[in-house]
TIMARFI-190266 format. One record per residue: x, y, z of N, C-alpha, C, CB in turn; residue in one letter. Coordinates in steps of 0.02 Angstrom, whole numbers, padded with zeros to 5 digits, always signed. Glycine has a CB too. Layout:
N
XYZXYZXYZXYZA;...
This chain:
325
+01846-00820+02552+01911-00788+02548+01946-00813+02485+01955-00804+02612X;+01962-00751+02441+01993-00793+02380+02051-00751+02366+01941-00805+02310X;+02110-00809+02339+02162-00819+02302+02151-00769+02233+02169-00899+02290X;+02198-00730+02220+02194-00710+02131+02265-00725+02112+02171-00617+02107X;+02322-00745+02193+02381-00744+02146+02428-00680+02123+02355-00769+02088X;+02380-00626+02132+02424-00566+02146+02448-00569+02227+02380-00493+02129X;+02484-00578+02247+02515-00561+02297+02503-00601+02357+02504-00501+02306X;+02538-00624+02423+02518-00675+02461+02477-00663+02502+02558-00701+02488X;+02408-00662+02493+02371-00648+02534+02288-00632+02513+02406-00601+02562X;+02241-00657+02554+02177-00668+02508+02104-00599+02527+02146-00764+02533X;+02076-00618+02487+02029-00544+02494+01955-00581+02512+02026-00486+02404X;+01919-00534+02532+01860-00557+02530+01789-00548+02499+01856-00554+02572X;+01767-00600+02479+01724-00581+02407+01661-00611+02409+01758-00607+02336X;+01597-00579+02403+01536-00628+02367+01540-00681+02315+01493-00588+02335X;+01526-00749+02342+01552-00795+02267+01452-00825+02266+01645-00893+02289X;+01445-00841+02211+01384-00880+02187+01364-00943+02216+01392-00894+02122X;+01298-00955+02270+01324-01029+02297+01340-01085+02262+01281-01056+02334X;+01394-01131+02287+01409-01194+02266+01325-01240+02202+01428-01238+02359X;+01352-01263+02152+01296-01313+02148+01316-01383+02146+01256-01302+02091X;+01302-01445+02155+01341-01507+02152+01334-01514+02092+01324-01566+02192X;+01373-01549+02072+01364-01589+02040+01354-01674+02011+01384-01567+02033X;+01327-01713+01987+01328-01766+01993+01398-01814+02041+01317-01774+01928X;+01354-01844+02085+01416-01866+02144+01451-01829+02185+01467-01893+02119X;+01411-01761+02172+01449-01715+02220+01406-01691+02294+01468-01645+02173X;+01418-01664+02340+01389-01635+02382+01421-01568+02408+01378-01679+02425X;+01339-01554+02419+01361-01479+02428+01365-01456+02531+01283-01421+02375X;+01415-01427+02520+01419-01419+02616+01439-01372+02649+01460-01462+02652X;+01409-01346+02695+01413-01309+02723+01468-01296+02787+01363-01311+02726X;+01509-01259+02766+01593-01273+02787+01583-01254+02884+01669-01194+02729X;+01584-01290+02918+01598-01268+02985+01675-01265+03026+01556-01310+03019X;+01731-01299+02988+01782-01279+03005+01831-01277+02943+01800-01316+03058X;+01885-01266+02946+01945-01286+02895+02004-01272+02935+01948-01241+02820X;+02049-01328+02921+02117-01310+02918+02156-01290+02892+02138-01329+02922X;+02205-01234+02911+02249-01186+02904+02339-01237+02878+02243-01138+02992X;+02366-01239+02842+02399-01275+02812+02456-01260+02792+02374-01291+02778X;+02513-01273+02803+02592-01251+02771+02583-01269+02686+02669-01309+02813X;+02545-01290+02693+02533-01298+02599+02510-01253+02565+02485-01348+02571X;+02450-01221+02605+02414-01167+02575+02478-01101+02582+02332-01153+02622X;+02524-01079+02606+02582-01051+02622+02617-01050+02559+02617-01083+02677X;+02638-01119+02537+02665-01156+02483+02638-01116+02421+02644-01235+02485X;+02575-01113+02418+02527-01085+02360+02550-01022+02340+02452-01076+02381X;+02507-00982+02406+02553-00927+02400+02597-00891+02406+02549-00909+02404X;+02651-00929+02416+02705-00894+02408+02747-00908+02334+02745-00909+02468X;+02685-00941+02275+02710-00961+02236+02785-01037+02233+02717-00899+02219X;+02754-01081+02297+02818-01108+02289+02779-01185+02249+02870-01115+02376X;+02718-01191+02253+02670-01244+02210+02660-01186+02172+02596-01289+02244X;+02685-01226+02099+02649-01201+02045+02581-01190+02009+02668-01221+02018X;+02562-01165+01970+02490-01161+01929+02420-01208+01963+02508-01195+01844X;+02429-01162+02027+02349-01165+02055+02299-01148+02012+02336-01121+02111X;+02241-01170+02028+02177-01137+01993+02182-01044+02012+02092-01182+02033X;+02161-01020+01969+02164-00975+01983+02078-00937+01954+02233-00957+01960X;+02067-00884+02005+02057-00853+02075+02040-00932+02116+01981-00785+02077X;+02059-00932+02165+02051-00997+02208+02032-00980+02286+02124-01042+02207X;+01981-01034+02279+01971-01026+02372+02024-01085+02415+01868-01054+02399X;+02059-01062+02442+02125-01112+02477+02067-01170+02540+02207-01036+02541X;+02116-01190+02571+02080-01235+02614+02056-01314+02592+02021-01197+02631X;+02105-01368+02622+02105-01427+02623+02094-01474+02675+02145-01435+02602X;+02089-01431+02742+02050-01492+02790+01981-01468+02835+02110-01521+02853X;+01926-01487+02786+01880-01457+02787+01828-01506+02813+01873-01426+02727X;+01777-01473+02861+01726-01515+02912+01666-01472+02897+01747-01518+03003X;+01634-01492+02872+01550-01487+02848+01508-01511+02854+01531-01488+02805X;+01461-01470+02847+01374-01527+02862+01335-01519+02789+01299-01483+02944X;+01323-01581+02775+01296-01599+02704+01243-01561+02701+01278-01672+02687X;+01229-01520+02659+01155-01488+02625+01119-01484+02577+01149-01444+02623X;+01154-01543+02518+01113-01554+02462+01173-01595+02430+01079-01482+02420X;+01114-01648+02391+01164-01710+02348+01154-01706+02283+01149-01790+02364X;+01215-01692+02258+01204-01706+02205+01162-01768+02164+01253-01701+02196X;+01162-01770+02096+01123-01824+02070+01171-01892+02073+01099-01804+01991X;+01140-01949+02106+01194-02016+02121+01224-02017+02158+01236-02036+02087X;+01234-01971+02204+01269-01967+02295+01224-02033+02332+01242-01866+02351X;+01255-02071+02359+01233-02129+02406+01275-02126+02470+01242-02203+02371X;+01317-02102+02471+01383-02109+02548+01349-02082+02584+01466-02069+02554X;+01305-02025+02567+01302-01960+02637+01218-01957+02621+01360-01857+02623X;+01198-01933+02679+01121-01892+02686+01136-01840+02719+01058-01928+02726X;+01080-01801+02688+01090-01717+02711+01088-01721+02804+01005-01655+02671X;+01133-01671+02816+01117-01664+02907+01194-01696+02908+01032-01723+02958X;+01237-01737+02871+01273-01775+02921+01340-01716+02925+01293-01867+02892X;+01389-01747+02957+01470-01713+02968+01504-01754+02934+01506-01708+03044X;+01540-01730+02867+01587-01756+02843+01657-01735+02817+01562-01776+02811X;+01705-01750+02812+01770-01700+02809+01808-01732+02743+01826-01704+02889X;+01833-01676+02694+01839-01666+02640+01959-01671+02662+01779-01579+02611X;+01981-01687+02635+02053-01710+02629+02077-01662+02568+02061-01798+02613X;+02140-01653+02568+02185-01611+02504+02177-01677+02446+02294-01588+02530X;+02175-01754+02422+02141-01762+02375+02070-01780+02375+02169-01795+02348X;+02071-01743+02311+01994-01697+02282+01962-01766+02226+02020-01594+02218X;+02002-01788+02190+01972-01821+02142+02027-01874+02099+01939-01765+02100X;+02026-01920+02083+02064-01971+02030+02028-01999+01974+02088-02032+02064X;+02060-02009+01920+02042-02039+01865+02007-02103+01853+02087-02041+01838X;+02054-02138+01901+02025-02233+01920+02043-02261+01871+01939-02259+01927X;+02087-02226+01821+02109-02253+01753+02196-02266+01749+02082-02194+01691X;+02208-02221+01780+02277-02218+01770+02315-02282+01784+02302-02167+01810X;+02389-02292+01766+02409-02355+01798+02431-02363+01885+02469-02375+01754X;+02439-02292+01896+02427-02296+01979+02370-02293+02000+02455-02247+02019X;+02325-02265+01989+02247-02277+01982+02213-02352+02001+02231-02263+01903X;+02257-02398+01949+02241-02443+01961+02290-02510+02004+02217-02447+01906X;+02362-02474+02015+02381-02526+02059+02370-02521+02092+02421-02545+02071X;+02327-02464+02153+02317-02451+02206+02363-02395+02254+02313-02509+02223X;+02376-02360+02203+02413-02289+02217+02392-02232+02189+02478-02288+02198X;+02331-02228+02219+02294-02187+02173+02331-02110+02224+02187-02208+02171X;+02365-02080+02256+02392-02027+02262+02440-02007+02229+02405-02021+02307X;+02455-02053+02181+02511-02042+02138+02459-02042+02060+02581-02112+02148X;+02416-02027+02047+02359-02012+01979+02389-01959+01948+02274-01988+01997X;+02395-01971+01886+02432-01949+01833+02389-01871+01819+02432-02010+01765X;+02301-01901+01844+02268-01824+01831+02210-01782+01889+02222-01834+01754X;+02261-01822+01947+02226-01794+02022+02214-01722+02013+02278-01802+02095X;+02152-01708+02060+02143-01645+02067+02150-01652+02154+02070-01614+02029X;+02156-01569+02178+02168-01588+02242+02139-01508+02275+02258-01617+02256X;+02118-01521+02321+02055-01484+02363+02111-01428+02374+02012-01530+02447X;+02078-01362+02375+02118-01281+02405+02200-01289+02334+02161-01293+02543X;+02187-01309+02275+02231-01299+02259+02213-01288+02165+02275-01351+02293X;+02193-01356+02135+02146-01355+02092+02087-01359+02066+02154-01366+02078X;+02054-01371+02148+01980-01364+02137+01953-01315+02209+01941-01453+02134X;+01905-01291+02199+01903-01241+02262+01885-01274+02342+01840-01183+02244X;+01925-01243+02379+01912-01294+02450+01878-01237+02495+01997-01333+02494X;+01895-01226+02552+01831-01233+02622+01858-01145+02646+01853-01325+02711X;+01908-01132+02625+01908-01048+02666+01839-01011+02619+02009-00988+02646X;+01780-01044+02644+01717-01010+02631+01671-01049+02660+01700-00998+02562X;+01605-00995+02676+01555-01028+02696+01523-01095+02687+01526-00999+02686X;+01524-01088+02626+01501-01172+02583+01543-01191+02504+01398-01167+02555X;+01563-01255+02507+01592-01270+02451+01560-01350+02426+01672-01266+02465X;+01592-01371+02377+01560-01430+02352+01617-01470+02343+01515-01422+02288X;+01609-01563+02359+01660-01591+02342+01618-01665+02314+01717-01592+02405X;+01687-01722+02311+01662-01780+02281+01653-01802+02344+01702-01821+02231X;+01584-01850+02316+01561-01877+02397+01622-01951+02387+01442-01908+02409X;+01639-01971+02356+01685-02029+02364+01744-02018+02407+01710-02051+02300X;+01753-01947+02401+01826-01919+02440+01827-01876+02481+01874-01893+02405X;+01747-01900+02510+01759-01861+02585+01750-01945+02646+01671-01777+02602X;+01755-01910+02705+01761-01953+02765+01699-01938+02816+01834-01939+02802X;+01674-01979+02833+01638-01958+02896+01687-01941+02960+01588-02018+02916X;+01669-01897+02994+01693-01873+03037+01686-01912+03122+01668-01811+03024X;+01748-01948+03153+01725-01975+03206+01660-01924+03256+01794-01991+03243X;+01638-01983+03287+01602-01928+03352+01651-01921+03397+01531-01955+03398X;+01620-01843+03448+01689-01841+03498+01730-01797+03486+01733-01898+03499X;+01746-01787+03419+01780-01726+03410+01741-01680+03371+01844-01736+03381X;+01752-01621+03425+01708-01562+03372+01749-01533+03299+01692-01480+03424X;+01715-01507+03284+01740-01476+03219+01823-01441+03231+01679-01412+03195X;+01812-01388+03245+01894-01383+03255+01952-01436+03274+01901-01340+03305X;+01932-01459+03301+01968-01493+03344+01983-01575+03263+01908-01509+03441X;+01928-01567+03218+01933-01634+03186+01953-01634+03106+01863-01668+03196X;+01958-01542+03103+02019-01502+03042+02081-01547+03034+02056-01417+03071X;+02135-01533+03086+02185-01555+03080+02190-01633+03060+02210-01537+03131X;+02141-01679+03067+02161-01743+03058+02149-01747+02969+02113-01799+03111X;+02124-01697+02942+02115-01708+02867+02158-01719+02831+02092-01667+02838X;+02237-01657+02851+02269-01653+02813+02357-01673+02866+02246-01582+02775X;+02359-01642+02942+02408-01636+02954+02406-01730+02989+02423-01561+02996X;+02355-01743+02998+02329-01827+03020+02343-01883+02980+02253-01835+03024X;+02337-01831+02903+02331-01897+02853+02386-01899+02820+02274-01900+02799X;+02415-01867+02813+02477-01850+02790+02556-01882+02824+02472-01777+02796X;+02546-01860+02900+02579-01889+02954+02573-01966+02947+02550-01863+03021X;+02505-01986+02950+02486-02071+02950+02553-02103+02884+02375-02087+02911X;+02516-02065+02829+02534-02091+02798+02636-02089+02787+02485-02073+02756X;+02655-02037+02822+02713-02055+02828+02751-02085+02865+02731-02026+02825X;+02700-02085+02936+02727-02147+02977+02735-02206+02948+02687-02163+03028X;+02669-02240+02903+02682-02291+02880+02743-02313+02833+02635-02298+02859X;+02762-02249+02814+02814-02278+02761+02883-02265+02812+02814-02227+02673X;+02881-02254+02867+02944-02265+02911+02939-02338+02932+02947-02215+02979X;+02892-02394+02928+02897-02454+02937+02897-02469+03007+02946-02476+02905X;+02931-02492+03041+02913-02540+03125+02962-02498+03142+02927-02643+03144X;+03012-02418+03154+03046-02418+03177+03026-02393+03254+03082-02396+03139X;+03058-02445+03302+03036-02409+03365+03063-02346+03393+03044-02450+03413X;+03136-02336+03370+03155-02264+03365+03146-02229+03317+03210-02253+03372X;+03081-02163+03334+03082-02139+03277+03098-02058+03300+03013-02160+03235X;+03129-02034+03236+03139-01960+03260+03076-01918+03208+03234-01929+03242X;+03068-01851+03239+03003-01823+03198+03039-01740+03213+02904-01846+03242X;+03053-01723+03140+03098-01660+03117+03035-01603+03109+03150-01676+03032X;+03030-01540+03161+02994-01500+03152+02914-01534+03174+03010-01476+03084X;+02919-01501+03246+02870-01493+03289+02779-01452+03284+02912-01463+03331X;+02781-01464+03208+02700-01417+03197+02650-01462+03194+02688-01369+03121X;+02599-01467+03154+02522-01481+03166+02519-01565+03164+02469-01442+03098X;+02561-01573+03090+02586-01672+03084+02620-01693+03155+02665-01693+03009X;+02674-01680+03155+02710-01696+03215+02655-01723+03293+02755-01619+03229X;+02615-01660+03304+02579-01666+03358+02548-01721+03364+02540-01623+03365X;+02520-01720+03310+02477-01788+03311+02517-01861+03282+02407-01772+03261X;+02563-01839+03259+02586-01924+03254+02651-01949+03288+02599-01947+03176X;+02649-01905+03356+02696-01924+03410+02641-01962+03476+02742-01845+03438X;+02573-01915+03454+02528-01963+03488+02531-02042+03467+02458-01938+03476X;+02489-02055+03384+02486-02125+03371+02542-02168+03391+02478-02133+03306X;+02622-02148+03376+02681-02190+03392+02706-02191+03444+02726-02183+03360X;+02668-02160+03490+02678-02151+03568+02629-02241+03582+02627-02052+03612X;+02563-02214+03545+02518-02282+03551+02537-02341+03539+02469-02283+03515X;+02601-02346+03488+02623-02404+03451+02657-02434+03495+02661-02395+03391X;+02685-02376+03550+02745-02400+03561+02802-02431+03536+02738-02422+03587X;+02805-02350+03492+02898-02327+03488+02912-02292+03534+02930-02283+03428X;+02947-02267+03506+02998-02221+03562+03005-02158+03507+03094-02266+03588X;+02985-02091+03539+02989-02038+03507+03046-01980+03505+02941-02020+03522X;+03081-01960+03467+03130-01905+03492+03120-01857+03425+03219-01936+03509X;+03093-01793+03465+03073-01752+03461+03128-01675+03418+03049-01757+03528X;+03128-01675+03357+03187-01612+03363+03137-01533+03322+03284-01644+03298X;+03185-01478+03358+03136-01427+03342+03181-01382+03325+03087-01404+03395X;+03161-01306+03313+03228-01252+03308+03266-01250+03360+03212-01181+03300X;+03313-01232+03386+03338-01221+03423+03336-01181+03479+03363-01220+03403X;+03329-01201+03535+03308-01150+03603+03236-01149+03595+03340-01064+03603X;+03182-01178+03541+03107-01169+03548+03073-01197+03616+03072-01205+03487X;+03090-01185+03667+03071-01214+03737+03004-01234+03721+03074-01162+03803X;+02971-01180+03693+02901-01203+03700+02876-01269+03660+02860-01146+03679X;+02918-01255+03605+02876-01338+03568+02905-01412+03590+02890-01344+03472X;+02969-01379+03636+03003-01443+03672+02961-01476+03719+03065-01425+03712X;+02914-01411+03776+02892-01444+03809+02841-01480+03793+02887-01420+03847X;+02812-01444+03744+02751-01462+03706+02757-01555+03668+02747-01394+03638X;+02813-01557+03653+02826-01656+03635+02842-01683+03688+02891-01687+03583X;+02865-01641+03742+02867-01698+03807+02804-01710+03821+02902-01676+03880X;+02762-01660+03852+02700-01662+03847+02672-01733+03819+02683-01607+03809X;+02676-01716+03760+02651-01771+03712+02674-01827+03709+02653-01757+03655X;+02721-01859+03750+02750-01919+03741+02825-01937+03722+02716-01941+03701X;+02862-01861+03683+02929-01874+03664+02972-01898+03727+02959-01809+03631X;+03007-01932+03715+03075-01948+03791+03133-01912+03763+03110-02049+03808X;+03162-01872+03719+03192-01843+03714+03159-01797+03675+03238-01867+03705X;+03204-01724+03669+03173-01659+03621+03269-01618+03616+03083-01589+03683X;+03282-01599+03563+03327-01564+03533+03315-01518+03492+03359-01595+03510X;+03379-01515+03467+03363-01452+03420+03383-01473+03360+03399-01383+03437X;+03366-01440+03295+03344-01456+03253+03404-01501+03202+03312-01399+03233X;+03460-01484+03240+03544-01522+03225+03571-01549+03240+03588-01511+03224X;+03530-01544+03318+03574-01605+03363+03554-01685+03357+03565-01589+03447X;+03626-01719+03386+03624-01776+03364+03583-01812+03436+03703-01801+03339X;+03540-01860+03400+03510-01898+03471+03533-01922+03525+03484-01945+03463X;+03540-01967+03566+03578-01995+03612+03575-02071+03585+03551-01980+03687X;+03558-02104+03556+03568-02166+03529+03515-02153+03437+03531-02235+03601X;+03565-02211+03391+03525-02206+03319+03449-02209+03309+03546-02259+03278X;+03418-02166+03259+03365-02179+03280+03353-02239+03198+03314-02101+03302X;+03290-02274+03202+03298-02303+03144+03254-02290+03095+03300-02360+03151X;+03227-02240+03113+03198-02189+03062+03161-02125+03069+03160-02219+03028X;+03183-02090+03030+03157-02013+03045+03102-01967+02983+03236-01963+03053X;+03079-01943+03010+02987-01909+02987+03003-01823+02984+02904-01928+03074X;+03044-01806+02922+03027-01743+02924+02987-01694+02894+03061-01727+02922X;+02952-01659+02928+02890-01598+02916+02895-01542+02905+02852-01585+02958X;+02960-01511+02930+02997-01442+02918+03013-01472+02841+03075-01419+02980X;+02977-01388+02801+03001-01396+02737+03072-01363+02730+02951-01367+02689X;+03118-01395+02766+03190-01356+02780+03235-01420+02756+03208-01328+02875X;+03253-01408+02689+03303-01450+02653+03370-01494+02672+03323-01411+02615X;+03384-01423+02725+03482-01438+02768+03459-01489+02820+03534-01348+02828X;+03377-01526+02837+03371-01566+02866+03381-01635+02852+03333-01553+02880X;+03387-01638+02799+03388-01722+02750+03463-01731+02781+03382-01722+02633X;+03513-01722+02778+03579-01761+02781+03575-01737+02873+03660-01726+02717X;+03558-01688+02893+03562-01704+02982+03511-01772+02999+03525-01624+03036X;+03445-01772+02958+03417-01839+02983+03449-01900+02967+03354-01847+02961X;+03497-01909+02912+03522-01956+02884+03597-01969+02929+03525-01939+02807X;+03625-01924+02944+03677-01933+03008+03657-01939+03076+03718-01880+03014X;+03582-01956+03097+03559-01967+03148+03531-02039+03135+03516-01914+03167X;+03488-02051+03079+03467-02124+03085+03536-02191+03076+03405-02131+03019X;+03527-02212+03087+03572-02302+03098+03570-02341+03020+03513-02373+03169X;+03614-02389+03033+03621-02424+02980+03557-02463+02946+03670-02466+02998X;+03534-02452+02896+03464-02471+02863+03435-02427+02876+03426-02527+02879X;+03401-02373+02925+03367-02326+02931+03329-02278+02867+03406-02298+02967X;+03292-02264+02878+03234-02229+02816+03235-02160+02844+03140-02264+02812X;+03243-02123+02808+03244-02048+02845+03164-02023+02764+03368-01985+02841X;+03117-02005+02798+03037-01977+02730+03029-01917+02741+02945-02010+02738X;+03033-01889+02709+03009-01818+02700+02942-01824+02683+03046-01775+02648X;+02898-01792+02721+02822-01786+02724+02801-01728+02702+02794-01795+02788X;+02830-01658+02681+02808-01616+02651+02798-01611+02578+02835-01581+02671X;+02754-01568+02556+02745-01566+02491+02787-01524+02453+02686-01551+02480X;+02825-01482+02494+02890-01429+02459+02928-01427+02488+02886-01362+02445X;+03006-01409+02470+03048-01414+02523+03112-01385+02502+03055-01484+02547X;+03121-01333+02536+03182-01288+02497+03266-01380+02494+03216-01176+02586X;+03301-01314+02441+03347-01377+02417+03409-01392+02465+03380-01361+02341X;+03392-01461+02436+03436-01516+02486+03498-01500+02470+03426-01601+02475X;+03550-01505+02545+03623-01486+02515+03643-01533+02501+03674-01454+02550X;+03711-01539+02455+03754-01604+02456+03784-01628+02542+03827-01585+02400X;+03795-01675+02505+03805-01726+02568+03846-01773+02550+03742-01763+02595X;+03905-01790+02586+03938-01862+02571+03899-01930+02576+03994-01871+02618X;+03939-01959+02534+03890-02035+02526+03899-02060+02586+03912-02098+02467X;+03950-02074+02614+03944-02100+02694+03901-02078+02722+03993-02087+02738X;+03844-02036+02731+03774-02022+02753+03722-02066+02733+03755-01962+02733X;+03725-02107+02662+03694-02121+02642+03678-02192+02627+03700-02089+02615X;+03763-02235+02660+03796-02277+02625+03773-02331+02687+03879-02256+02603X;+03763-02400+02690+03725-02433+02727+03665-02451+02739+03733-02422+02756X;+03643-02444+02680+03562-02438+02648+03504-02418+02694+03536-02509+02620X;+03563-02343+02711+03486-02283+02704+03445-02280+02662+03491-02218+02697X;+03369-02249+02672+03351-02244+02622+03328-02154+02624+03301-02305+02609X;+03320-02115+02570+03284-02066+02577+03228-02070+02524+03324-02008+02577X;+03161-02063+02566+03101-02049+02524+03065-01993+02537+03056-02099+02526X;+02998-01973+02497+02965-01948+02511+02876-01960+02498+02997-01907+02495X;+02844-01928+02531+02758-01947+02514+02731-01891+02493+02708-01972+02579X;+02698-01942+02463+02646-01892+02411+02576-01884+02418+02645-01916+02341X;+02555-01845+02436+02491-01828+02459+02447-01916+02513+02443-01799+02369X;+02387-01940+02482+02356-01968+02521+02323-02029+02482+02316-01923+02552X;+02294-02078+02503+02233-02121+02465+02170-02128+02518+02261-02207+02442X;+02129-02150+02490+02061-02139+02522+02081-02189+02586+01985-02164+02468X;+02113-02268+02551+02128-02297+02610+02180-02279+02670+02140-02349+02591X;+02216-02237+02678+02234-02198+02730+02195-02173+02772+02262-02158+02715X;+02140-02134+02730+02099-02084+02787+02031-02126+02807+02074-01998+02749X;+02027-02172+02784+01990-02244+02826+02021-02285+02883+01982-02303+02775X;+02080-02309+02868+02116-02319+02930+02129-02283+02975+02160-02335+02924X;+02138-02203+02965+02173-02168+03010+02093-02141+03048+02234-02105+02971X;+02067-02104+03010+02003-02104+03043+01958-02144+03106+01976-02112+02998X;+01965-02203+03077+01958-02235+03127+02004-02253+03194+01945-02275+03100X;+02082-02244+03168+02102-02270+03200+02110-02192+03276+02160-02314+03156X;+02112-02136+03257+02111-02078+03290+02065-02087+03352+02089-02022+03243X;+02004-02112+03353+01967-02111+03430+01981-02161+03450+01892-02106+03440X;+02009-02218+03432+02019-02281+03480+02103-02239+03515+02028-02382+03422X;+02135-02204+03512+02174-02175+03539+02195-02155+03604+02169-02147+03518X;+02152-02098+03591+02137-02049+03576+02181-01987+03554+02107-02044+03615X;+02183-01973+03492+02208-01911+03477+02180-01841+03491+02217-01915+03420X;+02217-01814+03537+02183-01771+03536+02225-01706+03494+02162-01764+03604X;+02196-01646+03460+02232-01602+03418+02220-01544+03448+02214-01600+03347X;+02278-01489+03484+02287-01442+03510+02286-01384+03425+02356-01455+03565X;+02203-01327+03457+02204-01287+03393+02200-01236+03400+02166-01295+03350X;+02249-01176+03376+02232-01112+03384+02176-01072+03323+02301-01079+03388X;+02096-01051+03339+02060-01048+03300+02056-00946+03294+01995-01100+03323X;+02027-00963+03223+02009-00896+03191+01963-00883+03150+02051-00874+03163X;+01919-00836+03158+01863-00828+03118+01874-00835+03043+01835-00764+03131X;+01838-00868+03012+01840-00872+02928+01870-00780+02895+01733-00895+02894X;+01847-00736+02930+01864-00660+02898+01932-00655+02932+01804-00587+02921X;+01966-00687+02966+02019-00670+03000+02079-00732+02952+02001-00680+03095X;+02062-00751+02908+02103-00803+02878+02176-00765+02861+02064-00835+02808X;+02179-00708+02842+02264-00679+02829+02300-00695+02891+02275-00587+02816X;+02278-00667+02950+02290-00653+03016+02306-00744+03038+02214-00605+03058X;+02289-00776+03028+02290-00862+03035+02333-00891+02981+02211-00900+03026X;+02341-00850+02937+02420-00858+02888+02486-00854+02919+02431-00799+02833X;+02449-00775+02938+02535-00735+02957+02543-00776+03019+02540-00631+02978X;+02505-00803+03080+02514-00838+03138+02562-00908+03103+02431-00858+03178X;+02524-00924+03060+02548-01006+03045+02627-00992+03020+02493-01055+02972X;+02650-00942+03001+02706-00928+02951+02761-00892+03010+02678-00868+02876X;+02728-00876+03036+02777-00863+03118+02787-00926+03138+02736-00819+03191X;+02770-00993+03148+02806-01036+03185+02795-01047+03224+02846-01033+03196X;+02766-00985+03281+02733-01001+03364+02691-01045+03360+02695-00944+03404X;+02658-01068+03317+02607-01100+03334+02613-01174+03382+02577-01108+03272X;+02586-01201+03420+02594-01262+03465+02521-01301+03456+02611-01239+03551X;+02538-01339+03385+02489-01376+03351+02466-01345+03281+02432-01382+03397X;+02395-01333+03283+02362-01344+03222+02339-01256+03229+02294-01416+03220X;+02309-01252+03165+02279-01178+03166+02222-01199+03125+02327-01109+03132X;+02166-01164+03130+02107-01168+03096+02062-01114+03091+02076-01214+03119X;+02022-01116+03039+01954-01081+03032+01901-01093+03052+01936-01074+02986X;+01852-01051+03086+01776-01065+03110+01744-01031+03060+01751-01037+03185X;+01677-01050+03046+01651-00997+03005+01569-01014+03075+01646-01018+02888X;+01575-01038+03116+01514-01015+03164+01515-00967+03187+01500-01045+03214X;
């Protein structure tokens, strides 16, 4: 399924098979995840994608040929490919150990071609083996909405109250892990969305609201995923004194003004930036000692528009993905 960038929405085309290249492997795509990023792409709100592009960044494959100097993987295994694609190892984040912040990252379904296709090719350094236990669909979502989440939990620090803004694919799963930590979860969604309310009780939230309302006690830090801007100063008038309010998306329409008394008591507002390999090592592993499990609504690889327009409606309750079995 490929991207040309005329218009939001992808076509379907004969492409030439993948060849590796040195350190690369070539694989044979059995699932992908469906992504508010790939949305992002096309709707032109990420700039200067590769263009014609195959989208798709949380991708689960079975190895079928190694490139020259591949040692991680042997053919036959399951391994899952993440939105970053590649780093320099040079840069000065490169080398303090922030390599998601690389001055000349490339990054899977965006500038290098990712998994809405039968078979694609990636760096074997920056893929993951895939736990056992979870099948393919089911082990999409931890690529991108898993690793992403992780990694923004972490930068919310020890708070045991945590709030988590916009109830989609991240959310699901990292109300599980901080359910595990034991925090305390409160849950906010659109307003009147019964269904994704019940859907975080379900999951562990002790409270669920709406997407404005104020909690019942401060929380001391909040995780938002809705790329919805007017959320930064409602999370920041909900968290407590010191509180961290992170924005975990990669786009995010604009933030309104806000008085400094929102801000004043050393809040902090941040945001994350994509991933490092050591994230999706920890998190990976840390997903079956859990158990996470990821609720997915699936769609045939030829049905990928149709798994757009679903994801861009909102109904969704979890993750969305591609099969190509």
């Amino acid at each position: 399924m490929l991207f040309s960038g005329a218009g939001p929405s992808l076509r379907e085309v004969e492409l030439a098979e993948p060849e590796p290249r040195p350190g690369q492997v070539r694989l044979r795509v059995r699932a992908c995840g469906v992504c508010r990023t790939d949305l992002h792409i096309l709707d032109g709100e990420l700039g200067d994608p590769k263009l014609p592009l195959v989208l798709g960044h949380q991708i689960v494959g079975t190895v079928v040929e190694l490139g020259q100097g591949v040692t991680r993987f042997a053919v036959g295994e399951r391994v899952g490919v993440p939105w970053l694609g590649w780093t320099c190892g040079r840069c000065r984040f490169c080398v303090g150990g922030r390599e998601n912040l690389c001055d000349n990252a490339r990054f899977t379904g965006y500038t290098i071609d990712g998994g809405f296709a039968e078979e694609t090719v990636a760096d074997e350094r920056f893929c993951f083996p895939i736990p056992e236990g979870y099948p393919d669909l089911q082990a999409a979502p931890l690529l991108c909405a898993g690793l992403i989440g992780y990694r923004a939990l972490g930068l919310a620090g020890d708070a045991e109250r945590l709030g988590l803004y916009g109830f989609g694919a991240a959310a699901h799963i990292i109300c599980q892990v901080a359910c595990w930590q034991g925090r305390r979860v409160f849950a906010f969604t659109r307003p009147d969305d019964r269904a994704s309310q019940d859907f975080a009780r379900a999951l562990g939230a002790e409270w669920v609201g709406g997407s404005l309302d104020q909690p019942p006690e401060p929380l001391e830090a909040a995780i938002i995923f809705a790329p919805a801007g007017e959320l930064v100063p409602a999370a920041l008038a909900a968290v407590g004194k010191g509180g961290s309010v992170v924005c975990a998306g990669i786009h995010m329409s604009e933030i309104p003004a806000f008085p400094y008394d929102l801000l004043w008591e050393e809040r902090i507002v941040r945001s994350v930036a994509n991933l490092t390999r050591a994230d999706g090592e920890e998190f990976m592993a840390l997903a079956p000692r859990i158990p996470v499990r990821t609720e997915v609504e699936a769609f045939p690889l030829g049905d990928a528009n149709k798994a757009l327009a679903r994801l861009r409606s909102g109904a969704v309750n979890g993750a969305v993905a591609l099969s190509t079995a």
